[in-house]
C-alpha positions in Angstrom: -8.9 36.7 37.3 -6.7 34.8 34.9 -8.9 32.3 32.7 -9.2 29.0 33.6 -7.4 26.7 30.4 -8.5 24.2 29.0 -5.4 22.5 29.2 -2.6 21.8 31.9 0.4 20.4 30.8 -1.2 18.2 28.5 -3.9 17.5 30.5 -7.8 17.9 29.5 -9.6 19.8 31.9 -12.9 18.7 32.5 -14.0 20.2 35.7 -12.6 23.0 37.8 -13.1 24.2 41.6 -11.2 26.9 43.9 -9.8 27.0 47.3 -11.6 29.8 49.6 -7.2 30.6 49.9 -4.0 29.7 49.2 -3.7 26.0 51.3 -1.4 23.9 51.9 -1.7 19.6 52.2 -3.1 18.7 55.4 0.0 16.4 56.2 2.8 18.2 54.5 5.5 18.6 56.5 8.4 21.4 55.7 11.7 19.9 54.5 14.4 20.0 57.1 16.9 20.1 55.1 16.6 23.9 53.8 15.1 22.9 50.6 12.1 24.8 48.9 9.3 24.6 50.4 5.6 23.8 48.5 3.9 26.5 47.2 -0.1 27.1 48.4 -2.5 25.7 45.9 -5.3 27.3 45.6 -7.1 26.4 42.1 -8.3 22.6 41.2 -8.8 20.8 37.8 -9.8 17.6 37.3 -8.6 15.9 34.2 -7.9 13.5 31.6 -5.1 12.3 28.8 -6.8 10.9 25.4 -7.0 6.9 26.3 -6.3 7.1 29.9 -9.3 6.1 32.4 -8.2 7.7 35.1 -8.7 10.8 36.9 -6.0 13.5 37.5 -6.9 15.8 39.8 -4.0 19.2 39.8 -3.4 21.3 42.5 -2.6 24.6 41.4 -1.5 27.9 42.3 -3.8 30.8 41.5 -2.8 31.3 38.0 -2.9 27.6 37.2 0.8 26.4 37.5 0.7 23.1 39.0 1.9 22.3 42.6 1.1 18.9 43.2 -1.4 16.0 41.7 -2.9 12.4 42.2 -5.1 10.5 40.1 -8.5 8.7 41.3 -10.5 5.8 39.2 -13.9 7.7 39.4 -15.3 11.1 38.9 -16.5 11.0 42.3 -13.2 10.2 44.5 -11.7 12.9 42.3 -14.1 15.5 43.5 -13.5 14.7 47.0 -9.7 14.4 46.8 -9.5 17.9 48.1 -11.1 17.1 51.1 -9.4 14.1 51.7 -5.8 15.9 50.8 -6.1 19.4 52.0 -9.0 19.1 54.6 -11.3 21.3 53.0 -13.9 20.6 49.8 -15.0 22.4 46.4 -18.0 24.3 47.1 -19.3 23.7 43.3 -17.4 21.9 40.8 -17.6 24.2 37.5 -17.2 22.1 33.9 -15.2 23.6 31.1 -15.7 20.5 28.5 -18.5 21.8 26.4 -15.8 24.8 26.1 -12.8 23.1 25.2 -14.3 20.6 23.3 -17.2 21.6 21.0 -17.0 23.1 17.5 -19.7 25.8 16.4 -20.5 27.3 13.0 -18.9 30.5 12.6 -16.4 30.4 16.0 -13.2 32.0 15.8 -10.1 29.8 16.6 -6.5 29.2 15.6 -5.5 26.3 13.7 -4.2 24.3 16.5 -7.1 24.9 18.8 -9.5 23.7 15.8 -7.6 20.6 15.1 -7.6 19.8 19.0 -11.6 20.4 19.4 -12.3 18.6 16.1 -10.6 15.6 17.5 -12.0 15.5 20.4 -15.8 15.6 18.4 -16.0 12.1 17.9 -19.8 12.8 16.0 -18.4 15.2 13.5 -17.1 14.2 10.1 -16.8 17.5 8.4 -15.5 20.7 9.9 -12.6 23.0 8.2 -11.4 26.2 9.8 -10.9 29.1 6.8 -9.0 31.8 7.2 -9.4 31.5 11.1 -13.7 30.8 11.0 -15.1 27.3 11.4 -17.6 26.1 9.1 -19.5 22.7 9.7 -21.7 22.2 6.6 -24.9 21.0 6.7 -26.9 17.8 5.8 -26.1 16.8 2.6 -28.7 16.1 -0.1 -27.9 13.6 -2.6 -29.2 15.7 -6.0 -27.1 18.6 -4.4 -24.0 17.0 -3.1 -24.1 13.2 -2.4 -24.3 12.0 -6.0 -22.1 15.1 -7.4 -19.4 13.8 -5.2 -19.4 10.4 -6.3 -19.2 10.8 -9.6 -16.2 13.1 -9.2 -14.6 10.8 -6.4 -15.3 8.3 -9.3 -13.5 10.4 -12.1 -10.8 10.5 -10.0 -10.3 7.2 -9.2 -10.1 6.0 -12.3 -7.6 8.8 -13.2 -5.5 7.2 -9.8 -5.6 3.4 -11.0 -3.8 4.2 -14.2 -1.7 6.9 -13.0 0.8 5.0 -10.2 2.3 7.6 -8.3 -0.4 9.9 -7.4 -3.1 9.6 -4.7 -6.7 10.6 -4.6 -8.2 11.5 -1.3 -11.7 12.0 -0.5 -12.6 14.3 2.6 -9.1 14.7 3.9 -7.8 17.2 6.0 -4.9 19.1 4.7 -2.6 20.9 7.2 -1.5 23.9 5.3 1.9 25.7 7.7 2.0 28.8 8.3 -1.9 29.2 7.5 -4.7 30.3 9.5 -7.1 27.6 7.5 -7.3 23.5 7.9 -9.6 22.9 5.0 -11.2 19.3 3.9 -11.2 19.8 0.8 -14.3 17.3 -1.2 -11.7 15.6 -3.3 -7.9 16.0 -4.3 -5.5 14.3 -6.2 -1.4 14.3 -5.4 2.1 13.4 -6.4 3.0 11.5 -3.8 6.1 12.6 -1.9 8.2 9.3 -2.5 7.5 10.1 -6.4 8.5 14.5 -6.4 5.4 15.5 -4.4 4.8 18.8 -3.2 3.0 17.3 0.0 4.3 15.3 2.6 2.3 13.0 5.2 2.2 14.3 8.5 0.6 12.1 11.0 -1.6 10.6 8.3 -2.9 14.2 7.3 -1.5 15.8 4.4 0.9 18.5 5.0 0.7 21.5 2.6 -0.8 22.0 -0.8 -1.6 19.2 -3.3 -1.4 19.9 -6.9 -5.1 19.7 -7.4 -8.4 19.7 -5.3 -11.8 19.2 -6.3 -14.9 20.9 -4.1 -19.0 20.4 -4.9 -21.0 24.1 -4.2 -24.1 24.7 -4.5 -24.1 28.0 -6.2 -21.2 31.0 -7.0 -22.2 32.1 -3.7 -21.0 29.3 -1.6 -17.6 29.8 0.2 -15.8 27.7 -1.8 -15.4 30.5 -4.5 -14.4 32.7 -2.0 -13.0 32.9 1.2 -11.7 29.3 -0.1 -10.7 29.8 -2.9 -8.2 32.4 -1.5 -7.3 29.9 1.1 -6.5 27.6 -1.1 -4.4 30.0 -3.6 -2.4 30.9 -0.8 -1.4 27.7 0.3 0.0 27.0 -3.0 -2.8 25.0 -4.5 -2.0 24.4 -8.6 -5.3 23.6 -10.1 -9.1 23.8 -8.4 -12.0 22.7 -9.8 -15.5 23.7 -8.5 -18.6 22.2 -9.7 -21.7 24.5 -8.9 -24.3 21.9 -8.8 -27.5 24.8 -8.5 -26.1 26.6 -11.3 -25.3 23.6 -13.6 -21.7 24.6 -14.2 -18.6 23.4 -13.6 -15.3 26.1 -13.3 -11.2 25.2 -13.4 -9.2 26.7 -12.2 -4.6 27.3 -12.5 -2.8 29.1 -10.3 -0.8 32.4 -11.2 1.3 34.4 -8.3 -1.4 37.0 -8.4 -4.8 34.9 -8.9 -6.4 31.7 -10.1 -6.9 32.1 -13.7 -10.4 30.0 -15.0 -9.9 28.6 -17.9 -11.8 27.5 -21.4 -12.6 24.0 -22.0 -11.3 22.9 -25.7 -14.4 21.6 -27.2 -16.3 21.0 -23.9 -13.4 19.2 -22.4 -11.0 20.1 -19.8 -7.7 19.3 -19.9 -5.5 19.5 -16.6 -2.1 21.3 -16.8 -0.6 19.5 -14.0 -1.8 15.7 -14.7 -1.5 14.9 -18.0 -4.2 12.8 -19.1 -6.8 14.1 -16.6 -9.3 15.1 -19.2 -13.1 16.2 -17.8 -16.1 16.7 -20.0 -18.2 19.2 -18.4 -21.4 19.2 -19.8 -21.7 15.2 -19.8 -20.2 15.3 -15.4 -23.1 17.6 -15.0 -25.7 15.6 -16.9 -24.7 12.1 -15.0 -23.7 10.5 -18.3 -20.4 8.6 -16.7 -19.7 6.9 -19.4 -18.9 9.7 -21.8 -17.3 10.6 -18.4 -14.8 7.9 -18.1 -14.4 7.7 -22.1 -13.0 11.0 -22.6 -10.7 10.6 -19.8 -9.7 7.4 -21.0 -9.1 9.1 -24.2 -6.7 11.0 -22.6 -5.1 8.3 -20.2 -4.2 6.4 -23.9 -2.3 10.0 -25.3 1.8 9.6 -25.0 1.7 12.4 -22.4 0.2 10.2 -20.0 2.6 7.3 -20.5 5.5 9.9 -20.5 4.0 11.6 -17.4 3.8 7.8 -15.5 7.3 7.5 -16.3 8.3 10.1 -14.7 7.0 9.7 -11.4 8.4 5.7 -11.9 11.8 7.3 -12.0 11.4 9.8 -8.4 
């Protein structure tokens, strides 16, 4: 028995049913004039388009190419359209939407089939797919990740407003081609593509690699440093910073062709390779103390690389 999909030619199937055989429309009528003639339908799937608010019901053969449709205003009249059409009903009326919709921890998907489902979850903010496994985080505890975040998202923003050129994203998807991952990364920061990005904008997603991206972890054990990290070295990803909240550390990481590298920071502070001027003190991001935060990287915004740096994205 072929599988019943979960889409028909674009169409969401919510609910499906089977003739007992192959049948044809009560009133069709052969053509007279030697032209093909309608092939039996046999399986049923009632369906919907994203924003429509009707009802398709297909008529389909018995390994689900359609025959012949119409469309109904209610659940109801589309369960008895085969009765009313082809004279004889859907014994039981099967639904597939939990399966073509819904996102578990730890399923197995390809990217496309991910992106599809996590669209179609309208209560789900965070999901990624690595390396072909979902993961949907859980809850997330301020000490361990809300306030972690903000800071960082703040770092970054700062690093954005005097930087004009680049982009700063916070939870956003990035669609990585050829890739068996569609990761949402914490944090990352761009060139933008109208100023010699390596990205473009797809849709409103990113499409492939940004120079740098930024994730919170609770430990060396979380995924990030792993299965991620390789996901994200793959993909082309220049510089990836990790701050391991449980372990009070923070680790940054360049890209090589063979492996990230981590680096040293020169007197407690990092300095990025890729945007001049993005300078991070470690010890004083882990201890909350955002003011030395933002005046070290303001010590850096003020050196003539920066300056030089904003110039050159002025002149893409």
């Amino acid at each position: 028995m072929i599988e019943v999909p979960s889409q028909i030619e674009g169409f969401e199937v919510l609910e499906y049913g089977f003739f007992k055989e192959a049948i044809l429309p009560s009133r069709y009528k052969p053509p007279a004039d030697g032209s093909p003639h309608m092939e039996p339908s046999q399986n049923i799937a009632i369906c919907r388009r994203p924003g429509d608010d009707t009802y398709h019901v297909l008529f389909c053969t018995a390994s689900w190419k359609r025959v012949t449709s119409d469309f109904c205003y209610t659940l109801e009249a589309a369960r008895e359209l085969p009765a009313t059409e082809f004279g004889e009903s859907v014994e039981q009326w099967q639904e597939i939407l939990h399966r073509c919709t819904a996102l578990h921890h730890g399923d197995q998907l390809t990217v496309a089939e991910f992106h599809r489902r996590y669209l179609a979850m309208e209560g789900v903010k965070k999901a990624e797919l690595i390396d072909g496994m979902v993961y949907i985080p859980t809850a997330d505890a301020i000490e361990w990740h809300g306030s972690p975040h903000a800071d960082l998202a703040g770092w970054l923003g700062v690093y954005r407003t005097f930087t004009p050129g680049v982009q700063a994203g916070d939870n956003a998807t990035l669609l990585l081609p050829g890739s068996k991952s569609e990761p949402q990364p914490d944090l990352l920061l761009r060139i933008l593509p109208q100023h010699g990005g390596r990205t473009s904008t797809v849709d409103g997603y990113v499409a492939g690699a940004p120079e740098h991206v930024d994730e919170i972890a609770e430990s060396s054990a979380s995924y990030d440093l792993h299965s991620k990290l390789k996901v994200y070295h793959q993909a082309g990803v220049l510089e990836y910073v990790v701050w391991r909240v449980w372990d009070r550390a923070i680790d940054w990481f360049v890209r090589d062709e063979r492996d990230y590298q981590k680096i040293a920071s020169e007197a407690g502070i990092y300095r990025s390779r890729v945007f001049p001027g993005l300078w991070l003190d470690a010890n004083a991001m882990i201890a909350g103390d955002m003011q030395r935060v933002l005046a070290v990287l303001q010590q850096g915004i003020a050196k003539p690389e920066h300056a030089a740096f904003c110039e050159k994205l002025r002149q893409k």
